[in-house]
C-alpha positions in Angstrom: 69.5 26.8 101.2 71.0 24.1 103.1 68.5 22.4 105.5 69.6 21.1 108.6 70.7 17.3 108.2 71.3 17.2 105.0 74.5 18.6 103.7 75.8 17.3 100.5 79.5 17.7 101.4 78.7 15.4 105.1 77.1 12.9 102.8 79.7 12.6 100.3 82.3 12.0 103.4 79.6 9.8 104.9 79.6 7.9 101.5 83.8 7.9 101.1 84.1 6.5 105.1 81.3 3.7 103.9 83.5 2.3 101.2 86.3 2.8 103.3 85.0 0.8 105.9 83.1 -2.0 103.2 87.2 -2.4 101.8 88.3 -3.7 105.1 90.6 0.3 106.2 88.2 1.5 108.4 86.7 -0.6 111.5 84.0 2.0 112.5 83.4 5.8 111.8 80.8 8.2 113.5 79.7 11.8 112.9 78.0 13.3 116.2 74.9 15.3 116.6 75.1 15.3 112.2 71.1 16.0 112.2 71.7 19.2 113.3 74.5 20.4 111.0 74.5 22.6 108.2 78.4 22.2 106.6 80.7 20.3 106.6 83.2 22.2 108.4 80.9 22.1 111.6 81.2 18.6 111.2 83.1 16.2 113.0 84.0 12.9 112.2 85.2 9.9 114.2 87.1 6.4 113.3 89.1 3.7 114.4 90.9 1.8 111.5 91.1 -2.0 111.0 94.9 -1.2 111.7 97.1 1.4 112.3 99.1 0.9 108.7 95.6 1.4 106.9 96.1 5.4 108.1 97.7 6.9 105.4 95.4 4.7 102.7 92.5 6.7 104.5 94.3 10.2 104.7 95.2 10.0 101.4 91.1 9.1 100.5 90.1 12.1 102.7 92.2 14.4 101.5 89.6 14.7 98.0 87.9 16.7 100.7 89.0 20.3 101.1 91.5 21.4 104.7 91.2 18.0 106.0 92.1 17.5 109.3 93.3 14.4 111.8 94.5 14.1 115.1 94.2 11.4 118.1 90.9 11.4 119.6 92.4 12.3 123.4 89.9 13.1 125.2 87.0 10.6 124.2 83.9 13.4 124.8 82.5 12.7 121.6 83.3 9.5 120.8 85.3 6.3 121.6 86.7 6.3 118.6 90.6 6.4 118.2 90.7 9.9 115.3 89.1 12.9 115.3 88.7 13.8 112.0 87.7 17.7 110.3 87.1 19.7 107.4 88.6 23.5 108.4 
């Protein structure tokens, strides 16, 4: 059984958007209200890239991850971050 919080497919996203970020593609990332998730495709993840040509480096790096996901973050609820980013 999952427990809440600690879901091996968040962490290994969590972990990809880490070494994405440490090799200078993405600026900042976030996952809302993740303590209280139990998969990954209730998950929703958040980032702005260092620019807007490093997007299809980190789409392509995602995509190891199964029905990913990626639009414009519009609306800003969540986050200030420029994509919204899913698992579905």
């Amino acid at each position: 059984m999952t427990r809440i919080g600690n879901v091996p497919e968040i962490k290994a996203v969590k972990r990809q958007l880490d070494e994405l970020k440490k090799n200078g593609f993405v600026k900042e990332w976030e996952v809302p209200y993740e303590n209280i998730l139990t998969r990954l495709t209730a998950a929703t993840f958040f980032l702005t890239p260092t620019t807007p040509a490093k997007l299809e480096h980190i789409w392509n790096a995602l995509m190891t991850h199964n029905m990913l996901q990626y639009s414009v973050n519009e609306d800003k609820k969540l986050s200030s971050l420029e994509w919204r980013v899913e698992f579905l």
